[in-house]
N, C-alpha and C positions, 0 to 999 in steps of 0.2 A: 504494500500500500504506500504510492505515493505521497497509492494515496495509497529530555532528554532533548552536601551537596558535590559537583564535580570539582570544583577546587578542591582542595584538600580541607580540613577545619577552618584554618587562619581565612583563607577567603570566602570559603562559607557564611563563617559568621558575620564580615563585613556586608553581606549580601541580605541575610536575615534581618540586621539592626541600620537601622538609619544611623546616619552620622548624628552627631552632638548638636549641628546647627541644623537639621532637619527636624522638625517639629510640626508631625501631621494631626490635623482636626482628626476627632471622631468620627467616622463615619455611621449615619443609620444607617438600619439593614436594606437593602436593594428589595425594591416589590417592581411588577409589573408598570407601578405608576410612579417610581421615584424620582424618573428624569424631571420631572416637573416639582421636586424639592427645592429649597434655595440651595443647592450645594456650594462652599470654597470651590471646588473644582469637580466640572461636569465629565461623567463617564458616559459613554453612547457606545451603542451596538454597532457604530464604524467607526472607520478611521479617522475622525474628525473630532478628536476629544484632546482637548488645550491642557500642554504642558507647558509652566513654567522652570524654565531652569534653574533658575535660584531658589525657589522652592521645594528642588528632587532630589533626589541622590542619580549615581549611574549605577546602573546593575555592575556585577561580575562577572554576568552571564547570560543574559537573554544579550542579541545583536540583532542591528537592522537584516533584513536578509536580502537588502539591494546591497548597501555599502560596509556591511559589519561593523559599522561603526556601534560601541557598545548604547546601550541605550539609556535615556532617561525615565524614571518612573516616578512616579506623584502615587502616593495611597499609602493604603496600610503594608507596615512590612511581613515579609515572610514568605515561603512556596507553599501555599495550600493553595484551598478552592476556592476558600473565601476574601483571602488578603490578593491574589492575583487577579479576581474578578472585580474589584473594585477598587484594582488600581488600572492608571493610563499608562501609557512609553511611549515615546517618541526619540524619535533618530535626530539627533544635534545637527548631522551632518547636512542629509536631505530630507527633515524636517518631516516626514513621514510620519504619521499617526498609529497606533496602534491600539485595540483596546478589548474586553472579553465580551463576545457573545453567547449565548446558551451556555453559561459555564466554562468555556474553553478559550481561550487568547489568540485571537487567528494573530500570526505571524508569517502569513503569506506573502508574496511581492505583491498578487490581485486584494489582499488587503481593504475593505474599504470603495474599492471599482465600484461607479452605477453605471458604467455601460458596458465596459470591456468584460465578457467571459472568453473563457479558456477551454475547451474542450478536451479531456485528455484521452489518453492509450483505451480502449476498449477496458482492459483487466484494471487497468485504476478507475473506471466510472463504475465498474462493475461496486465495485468496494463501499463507494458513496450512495447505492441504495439502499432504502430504508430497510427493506424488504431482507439483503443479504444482511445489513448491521446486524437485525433482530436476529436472525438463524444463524449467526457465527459462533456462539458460544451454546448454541440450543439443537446440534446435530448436525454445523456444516464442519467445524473443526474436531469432531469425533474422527471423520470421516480416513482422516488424514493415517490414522494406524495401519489400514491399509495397506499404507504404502511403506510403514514401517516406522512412521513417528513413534515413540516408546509411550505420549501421554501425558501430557501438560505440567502434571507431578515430577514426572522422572526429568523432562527435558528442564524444568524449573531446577533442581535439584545437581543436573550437569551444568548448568549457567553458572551457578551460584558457585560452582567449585571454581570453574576460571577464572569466576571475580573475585576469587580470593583478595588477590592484594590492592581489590575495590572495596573495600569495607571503609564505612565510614564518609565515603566521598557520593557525588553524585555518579545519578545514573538513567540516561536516558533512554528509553524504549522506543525506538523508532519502528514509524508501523505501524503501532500498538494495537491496533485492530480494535475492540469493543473491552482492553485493556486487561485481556487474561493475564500477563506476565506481571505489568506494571502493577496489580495490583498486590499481586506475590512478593511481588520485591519489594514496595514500598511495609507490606503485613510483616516480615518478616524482622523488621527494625536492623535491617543489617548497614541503610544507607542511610545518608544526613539527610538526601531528595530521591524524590525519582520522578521524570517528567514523563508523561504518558502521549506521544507522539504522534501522532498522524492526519492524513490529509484528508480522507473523509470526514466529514460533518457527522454526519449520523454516527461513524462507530464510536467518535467522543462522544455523543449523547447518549450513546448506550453502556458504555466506560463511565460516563457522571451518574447513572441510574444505579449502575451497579456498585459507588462507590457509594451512593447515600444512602443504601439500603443495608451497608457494612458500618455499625457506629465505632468500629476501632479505626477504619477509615476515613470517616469524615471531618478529623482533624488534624492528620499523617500531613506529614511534609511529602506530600502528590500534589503535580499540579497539570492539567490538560492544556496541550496547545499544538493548536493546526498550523504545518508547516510542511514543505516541501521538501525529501529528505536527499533531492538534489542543489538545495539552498537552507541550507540548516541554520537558524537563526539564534548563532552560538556565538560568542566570544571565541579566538581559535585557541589554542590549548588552556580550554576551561572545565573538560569534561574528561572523568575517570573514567568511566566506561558504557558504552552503547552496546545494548542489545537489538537485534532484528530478529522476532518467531517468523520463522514459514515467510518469508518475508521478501527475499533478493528474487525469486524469481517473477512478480508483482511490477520490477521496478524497470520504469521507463529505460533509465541510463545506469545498470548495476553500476560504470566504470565510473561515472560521475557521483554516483551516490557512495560510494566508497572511498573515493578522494575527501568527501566531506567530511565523511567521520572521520578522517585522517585528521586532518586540519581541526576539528573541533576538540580532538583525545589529548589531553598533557600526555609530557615524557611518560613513559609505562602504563601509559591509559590501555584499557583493552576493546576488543570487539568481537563479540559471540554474535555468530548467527547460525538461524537453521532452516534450510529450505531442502528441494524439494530435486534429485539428482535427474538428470539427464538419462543417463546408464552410469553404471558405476564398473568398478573391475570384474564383478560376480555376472553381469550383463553377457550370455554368451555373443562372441563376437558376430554372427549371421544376421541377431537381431538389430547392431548397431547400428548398419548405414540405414535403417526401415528412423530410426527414430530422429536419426541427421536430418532426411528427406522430409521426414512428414513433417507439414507447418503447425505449427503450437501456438495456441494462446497464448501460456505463458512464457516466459525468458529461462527458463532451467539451462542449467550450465554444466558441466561435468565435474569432478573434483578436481583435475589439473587446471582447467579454467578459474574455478573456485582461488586457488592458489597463488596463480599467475597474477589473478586480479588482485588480492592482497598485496604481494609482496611487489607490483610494482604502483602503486601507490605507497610503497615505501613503507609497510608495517612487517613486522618480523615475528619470529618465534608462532608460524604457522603450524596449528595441529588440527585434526577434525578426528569424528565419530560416524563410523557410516552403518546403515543399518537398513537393506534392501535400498529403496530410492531418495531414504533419509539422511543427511548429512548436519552433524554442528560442527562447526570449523571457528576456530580463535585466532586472531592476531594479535601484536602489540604494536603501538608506536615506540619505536626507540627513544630512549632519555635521553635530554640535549650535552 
């Protein structure tokens, strides 16, 4: 799916607590009809919600995702559901607006657009119906054992071993689908954040249903935000480790959308994912050139491809798990 604290502590914390001369109003609680409050400062469901600079701090980590330039935020502080929905950003540079709809922070370049749509890939529209959101976690991602995924349990369970020496730091779920992982990971209290990823609309809304309905989650340092995980609206080495479920074969530009994580991972940051093989080496050879030939919806890669594509976007210490068509493969960025 085109349709993720990551610093370490010390920057975390700066991220969580506003500076000493930052001194934000109370906010009341957000209803259907609070735009029309007198608010200090107006939040709107587009791009179009006024920051002032001398009354924001800069994040650590959210960036514009035209020019990176790191962003400015007006609100309450912290990475939840509530302090990020009712706060604004806005990009210093090219003054770009940003702000939370239905719960989730769209951080897209279309951001805010009233007339320009974008149309994307077939498999990434497919992702944005409401229809597929609701049936992802309700019988469409069972499905997937099949093919030899182990089971949302056990692949959570292999993540968390690579992320070993992400403990503590953020962690961004790109993809996130209707926020099966995200939500694991944030339950699990292993990390400072974990941001729950993706470019459909709906499967954040079905990701924010399913986190309200969890009261150990609905105060967790999670926060949802739609973004394009070929322009990832990161600070660049601000993030300890990114996860993709089921995910790379989805993506418009794997080669671009792996360059990004690259760019966004600190020295020793990691990146698990797990998607969906091509043929793998147990694939008797007769069958192989049938699977070359045939056209595919989705982008499924082989395992040498898998690899290749890592290690030249420049990540190191490549291993995977393979398991009939199923594959989890890790990388690292190198320490500077």
């Amino acid at each position: 799916m085109a349709i993720s604290l990551a610093a370490a502590s010390a920057s975390s914390s700066s991220f969580l607590r506003p500076s000493p001369q930052a001194r934000f109003p109370k906010c009341p609680p957000l209803c259907s009809k609070s735009q029309s409050r007198p608010w200090p400062f107006r939040i709107r469901a587009t791009s179009a919600v006024a920051v002032e600079p001398d009354q924001a701090i800069q994040t650590d980590i959210f960036a514009c995702p035209i020019c990176y330039e790191p962003l400015i935020r007006k609100g309450p502080p912290g990475l939840n559901l509530s302090a990020i929905y009712r706060s604004g950003f806005k990009c210093k540079r090219c003054k770009k607006s940003y702000s939370s709809k239905d719960r989730y922070l769209d951080l897209t370049v279309t951001a805010g657009l009233r007339d320009y749509t974008e149309i994307q890939p077939t498999r990434t529209e497919l992702f944005r119906s409401p229809l597929v959101s609701f049936l992802y976690e309700r019988g469409w991602r069972q499905n997937f054992r099949q093919s030899g995924f182990p089971g949302p349990d056990e692949e959570f369970k292999m993540a968390q071993d690579y992320f070993e020496s992400a403990k503590g730091g953020l962690v961004v779920d790109v993809s996130c689908g209707s926020g099966l992982f995200s939500r694991k990971f944030a339950k699990s209290g292993t990390y400072s954040g974990v941001i729950a990823l993706d470019f459909s609309e709906n499967m954040l809304r079905q990701c924010y249903d399913f986190i309200k309905k969890d009261d150990k989650l609905s105060t967790t340092n999670i926060a949802l935000v739609r973004a394009d995980v070929s322009r990832l609206p990161f600070s660049s080495g601000s993030v300890d480790a990114v996860h993709a479920g089921a995910a790379l074969h989805c993506w418009p530009s794997p080669s671009n959308a792996v360059a990004e994580i690259t760019r966004i991972l600190k020295g020793g940051g990691i990146f698990v994912g797990s998607t969906f093989l091509r043929y793998s080496s147990l694939t008797p050879w007769f069958v192989r050139p049938f699977r070359e030939r045939t056209p595919q919806g989705y982008g499924y890669l082989t395992e040498e491809e898998i690899k290749d594509l890592c290690t030249s976007c420049g990540l190191t210490n490549y291993s995977s798990r393979i398991q009939q068509a199923f594959i989890m493969f890790t990388a690292q960025k190198p320490q500077k």
